[in-house]
C-alpha positions in Angstrom: -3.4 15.1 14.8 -0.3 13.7 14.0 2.0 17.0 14.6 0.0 17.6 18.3 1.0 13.7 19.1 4.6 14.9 17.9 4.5 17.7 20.1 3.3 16.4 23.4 5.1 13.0 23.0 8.8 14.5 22.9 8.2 17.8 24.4 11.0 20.2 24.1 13.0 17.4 22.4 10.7 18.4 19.3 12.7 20.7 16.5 10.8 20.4 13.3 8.0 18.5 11.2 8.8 18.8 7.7 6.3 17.5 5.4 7.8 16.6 1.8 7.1 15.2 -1.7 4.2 15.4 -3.2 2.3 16.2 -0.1 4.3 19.6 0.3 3.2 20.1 -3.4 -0.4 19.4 -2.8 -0.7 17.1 -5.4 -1.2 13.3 -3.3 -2.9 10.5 -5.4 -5.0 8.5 -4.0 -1.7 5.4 -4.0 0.4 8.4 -2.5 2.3 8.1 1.0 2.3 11.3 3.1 6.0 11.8 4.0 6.9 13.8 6.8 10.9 14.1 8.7 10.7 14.5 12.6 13.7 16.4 13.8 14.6 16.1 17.4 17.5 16.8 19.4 17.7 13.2 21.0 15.6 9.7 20.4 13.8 8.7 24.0 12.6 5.4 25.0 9.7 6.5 26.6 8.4 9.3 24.8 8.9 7.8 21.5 7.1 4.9 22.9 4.0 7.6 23.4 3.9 7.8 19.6 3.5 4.6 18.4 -0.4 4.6 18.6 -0.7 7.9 16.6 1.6 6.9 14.3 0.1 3.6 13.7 -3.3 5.4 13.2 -1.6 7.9 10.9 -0.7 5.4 8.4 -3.5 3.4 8.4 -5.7 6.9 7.7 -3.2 8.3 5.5 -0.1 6.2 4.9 1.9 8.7 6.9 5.6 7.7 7.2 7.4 9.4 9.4 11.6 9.6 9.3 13.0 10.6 12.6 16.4 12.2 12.8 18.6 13.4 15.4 19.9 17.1 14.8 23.4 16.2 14.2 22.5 13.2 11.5 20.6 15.8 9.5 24.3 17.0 7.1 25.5 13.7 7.3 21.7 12.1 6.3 22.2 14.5 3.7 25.4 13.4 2.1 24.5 9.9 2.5 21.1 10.0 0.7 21.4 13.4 -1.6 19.1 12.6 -4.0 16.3 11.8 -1.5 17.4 15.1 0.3 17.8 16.7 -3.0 14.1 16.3 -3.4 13.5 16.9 0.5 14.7 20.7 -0.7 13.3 20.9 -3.7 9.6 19.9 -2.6 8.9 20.7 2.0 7.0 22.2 3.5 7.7 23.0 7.4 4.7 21.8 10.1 6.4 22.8 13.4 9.3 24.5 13.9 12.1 26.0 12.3 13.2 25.1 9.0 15.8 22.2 9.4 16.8 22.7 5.4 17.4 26.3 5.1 21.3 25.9 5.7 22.0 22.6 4.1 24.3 21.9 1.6 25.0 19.1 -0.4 28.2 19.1 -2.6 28.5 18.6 -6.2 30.7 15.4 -5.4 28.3 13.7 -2.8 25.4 14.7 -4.8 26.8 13.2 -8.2 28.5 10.1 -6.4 24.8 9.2 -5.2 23.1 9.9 -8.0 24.9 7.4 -9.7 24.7 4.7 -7.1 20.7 5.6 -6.8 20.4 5.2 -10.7 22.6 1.7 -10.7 20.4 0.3 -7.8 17.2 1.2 -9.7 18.2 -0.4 -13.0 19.1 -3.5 -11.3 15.9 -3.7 -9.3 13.9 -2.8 -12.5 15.6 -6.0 -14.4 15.2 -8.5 -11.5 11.1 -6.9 -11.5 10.9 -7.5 -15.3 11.7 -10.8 -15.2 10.5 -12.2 -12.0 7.4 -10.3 -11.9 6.6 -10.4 -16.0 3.9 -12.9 -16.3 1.6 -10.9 -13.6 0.4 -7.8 -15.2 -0.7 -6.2 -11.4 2.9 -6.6 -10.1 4.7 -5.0 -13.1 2.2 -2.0 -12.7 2.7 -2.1 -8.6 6.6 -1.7 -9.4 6.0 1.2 -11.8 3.7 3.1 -9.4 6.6 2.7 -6.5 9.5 3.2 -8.4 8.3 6.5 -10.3 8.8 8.8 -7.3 12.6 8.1 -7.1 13.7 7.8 -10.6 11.5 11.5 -10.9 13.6 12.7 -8.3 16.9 11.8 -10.1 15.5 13.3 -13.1 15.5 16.4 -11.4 18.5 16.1 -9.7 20.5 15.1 -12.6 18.8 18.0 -14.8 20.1 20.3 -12.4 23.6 19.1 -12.3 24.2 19.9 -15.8 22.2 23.5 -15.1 19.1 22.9 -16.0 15.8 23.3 -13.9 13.1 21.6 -14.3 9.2 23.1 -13.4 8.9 19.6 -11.6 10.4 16.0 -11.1 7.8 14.8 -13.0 8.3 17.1 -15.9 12.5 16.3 -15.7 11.8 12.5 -16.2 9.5 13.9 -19.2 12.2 16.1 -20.7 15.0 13.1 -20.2 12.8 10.6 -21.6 12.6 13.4 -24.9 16.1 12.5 -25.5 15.3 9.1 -26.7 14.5 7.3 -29.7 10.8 7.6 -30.6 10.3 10.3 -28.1 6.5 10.7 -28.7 5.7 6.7 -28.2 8.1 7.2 -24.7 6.8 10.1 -23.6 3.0 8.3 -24.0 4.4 5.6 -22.0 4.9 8.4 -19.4 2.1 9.8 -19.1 0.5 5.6 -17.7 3.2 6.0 -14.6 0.4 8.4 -13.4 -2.2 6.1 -14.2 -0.4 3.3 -12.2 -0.2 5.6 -9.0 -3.3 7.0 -9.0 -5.6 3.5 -10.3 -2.8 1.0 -9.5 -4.1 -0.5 -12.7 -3.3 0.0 -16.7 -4.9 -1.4 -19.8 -3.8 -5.1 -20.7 -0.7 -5.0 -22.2 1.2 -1.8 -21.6 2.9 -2.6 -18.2 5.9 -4.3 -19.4 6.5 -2.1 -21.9 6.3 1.1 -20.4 8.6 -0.4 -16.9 11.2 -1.6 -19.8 11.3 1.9 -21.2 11.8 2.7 -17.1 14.8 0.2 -17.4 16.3 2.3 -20.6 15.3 5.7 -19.0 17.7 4.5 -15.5 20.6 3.5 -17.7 20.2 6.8 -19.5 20.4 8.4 -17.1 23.3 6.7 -15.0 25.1 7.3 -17.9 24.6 10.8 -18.2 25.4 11.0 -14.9 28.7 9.1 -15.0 30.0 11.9 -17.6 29.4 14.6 -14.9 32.4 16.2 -13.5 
């Protein structure tokens, strides 16, 4: 419903729909946003104005957000958030239209500078959420269920930056978390960041541990990706 209000609201201004994350990979839980990119070849008043009702009803059925992008910010939307577009390739799936990602490239420099910048404004987020949040078990398990998307999709994009693919994003932040200490205990903590997406609740006790490992699993990785040439 959402792609037909797309269509007849901006008309032939309309280039693509690109559903991505874990919708494109069929694998939503039931905390999960549906993530889609509108591509159109210029933003106007009026008929973006048509699509404020369906989009409105879109989120409320289905927590549809919706990016919309001019053509010509798509490379430069791409340099400036690599990681997130990193994953925008990895994981799409096109609704309407032609592929927008098909000839995008992301250098080896942008991608690494913003890998590290994404991983640094993780870890200090994570701390501030430690702390502030620590004596309300709900809010540390709310901040573990929103911050596993993007520090998976780091995972993945760092793995491949020193060559190695990972089946998944969610399987890369497995594999990194393998390198540490007491890799069995960490990689059980792991396997609750489901939990916390799909029940938005955890048994008493393991939230602050398990978003504390999240902490040492960012500045793993920022280091790691500080080393990259």
């Amino acid at each position: 419903e959402f792609v037909n209000a797309t269509k007849k609201a901006f008309e032939s201004d309309l280039r693509s729909i690109v559903l991505y994350g874990s919708g494109a990979e069929g694998k939503l839980r039931p905390a999960s946003d549906v993530n889609v990119i509108v591509l159109v070849s210029r933003f106007d008043q009026n008929k973006a104005d048509q699509l404020r009702e369906p989009l409105r009803l879109a989120h409320a059925a289905i927590k549809l957000r919706a990016m919309f992008l001019l053509e010509d910010e798509l490379q430069p939307a791409s340099q400036a958030f690599a990681v997130k577009f990193a994953d925008i390739r990895r994981r799409r799936r096109v609704l309407y239209g032609d592929d927008p990602f098909a000839g995008i490239s992301i250098s080896r420099e942008d991608s690494i500078f913003r890998l590290k910048q994404t991983l640094l404004n993780l870890t200090l987020r994570l701390r501030e959420s430690y702390i502030s949040r620590g004596l309300r078990e709900e809010q540390l398990v709310a901040t573990i269920a929103d911050v596993a998307g993007p520090l998976r999709s780091c995972a993945a994009t760092l793995l491949e930056l020193e060559g190695v693919t990972a089946p998944s994003p969610k399987e890369a932040l497995q594999q990194i978390s393998s390198s540490l200490p007491n890799a069995d205990k960490r990689n059980e903590e792991l396997q609750l960041i489901s939990e916390a997406r799909q029940k938005r609740i955890l048994p008493a006790g393991v939230a602050a541990p398990t978003l504390f490992h999240l902490i040492e699993l960012a500045q793993l990785m920022w280091a790691r990706a500080a080393a990259l040439k």
